[in-house]
C-alpha positions in Angstrom: -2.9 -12.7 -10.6 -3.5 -9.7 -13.0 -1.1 -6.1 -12.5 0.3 -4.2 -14.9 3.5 -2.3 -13.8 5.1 0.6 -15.1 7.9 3.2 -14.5 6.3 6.9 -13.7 8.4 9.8 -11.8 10.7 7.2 -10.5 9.0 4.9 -9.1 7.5 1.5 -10.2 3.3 1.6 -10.5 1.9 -1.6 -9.9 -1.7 -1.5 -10.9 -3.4 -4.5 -9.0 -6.2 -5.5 -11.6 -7.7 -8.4 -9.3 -10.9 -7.7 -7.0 -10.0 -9.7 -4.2 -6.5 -9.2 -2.4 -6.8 -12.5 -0.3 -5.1 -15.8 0.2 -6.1 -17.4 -3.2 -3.1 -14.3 -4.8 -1.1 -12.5 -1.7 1.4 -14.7 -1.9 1.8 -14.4 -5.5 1.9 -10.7 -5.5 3.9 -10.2 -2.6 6.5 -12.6 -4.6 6.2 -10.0 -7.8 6.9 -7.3 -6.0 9.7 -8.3 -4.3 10.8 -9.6 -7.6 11.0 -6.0 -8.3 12.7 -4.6 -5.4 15.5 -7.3 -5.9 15.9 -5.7 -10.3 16.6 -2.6 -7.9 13.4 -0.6 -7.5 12.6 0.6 -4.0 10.1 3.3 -4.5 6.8 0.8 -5.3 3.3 2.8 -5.8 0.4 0.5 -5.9 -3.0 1.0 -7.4 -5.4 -0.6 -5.3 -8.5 0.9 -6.6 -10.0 -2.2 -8.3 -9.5 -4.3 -5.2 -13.0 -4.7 -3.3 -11.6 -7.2 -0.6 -8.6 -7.5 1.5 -8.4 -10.4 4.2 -5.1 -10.9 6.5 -3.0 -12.7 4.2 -3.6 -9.4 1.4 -2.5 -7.3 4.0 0.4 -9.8 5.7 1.6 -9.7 1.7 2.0 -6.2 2.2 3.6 -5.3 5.4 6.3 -8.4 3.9 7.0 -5.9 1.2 7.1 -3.1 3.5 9.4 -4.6 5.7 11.8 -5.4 2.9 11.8 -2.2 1.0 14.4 -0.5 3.7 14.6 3.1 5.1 15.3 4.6 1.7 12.3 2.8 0.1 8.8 3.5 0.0 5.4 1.4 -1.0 2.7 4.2 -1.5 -0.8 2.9 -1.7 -4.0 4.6 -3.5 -7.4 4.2 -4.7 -8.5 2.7 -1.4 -12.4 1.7 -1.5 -14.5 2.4 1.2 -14.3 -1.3 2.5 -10.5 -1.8 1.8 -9.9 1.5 3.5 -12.0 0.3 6.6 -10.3 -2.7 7.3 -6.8 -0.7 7.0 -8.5 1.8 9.9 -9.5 -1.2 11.9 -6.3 -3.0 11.6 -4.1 0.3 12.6 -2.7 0.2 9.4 -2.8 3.2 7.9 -0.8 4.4 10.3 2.1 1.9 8.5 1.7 2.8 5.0 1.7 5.9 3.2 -1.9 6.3 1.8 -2.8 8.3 -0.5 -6.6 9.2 -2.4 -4.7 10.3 -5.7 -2.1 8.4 -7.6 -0.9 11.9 -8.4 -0.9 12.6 -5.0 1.5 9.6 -4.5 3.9 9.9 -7.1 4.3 14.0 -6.1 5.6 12.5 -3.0 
């Protein structure tokens, strides 16, 4: 799996460099990022604007980091294309995660 993480306005950018967000690396990124909620960072922004597919085990990935970043957490999302954005509207999702169209927009937060 290819990211590249860095720190910006307090929180940790994860920029997701892999097209696919399926079963083949969920399980390795959900495992990074919660790497990095256990070194103490719970405000998580993640670039998704390469990814061209998500299946359920991209998105299973990320409702596990969701549900382990706690109430004073966040894990703001951006860069949705049309189709991973679709399948976040189908799945009800979006009404989970913060979703952003900027990163700027994000990180303002």
């Amino acid at each position: 799996m290819i990211f590249i993480h860095e720190e910006r306005s307090g929180c940790t950018v994860i920029r997701f460099e892999e097209q696919r967000l399926d079963v083949l690396v969920a399980q390795e990124m959900k495992s990074e990022l919660l790497k990095i909620l256990d070194n103490g960072s719970s405000q998580i922004g993640l670039d998704l604007s390469k990814v061209a597919f998500v299946d359920s085990s991209g998105l299973g990935a990320l409702v596990a980091v969701l549900k382990n970043i706690g109430p004073e957490g966040s894990l703001r999302l951006w860069g949705l294309t049309p189709e991973v954005k679709s399948v976040f509207e189908l799945t009800q999702l979006y009404k989970v995660f913060d979703i952003y169209e900027l990163e700027q927009d994000a990180l303002s937060r």
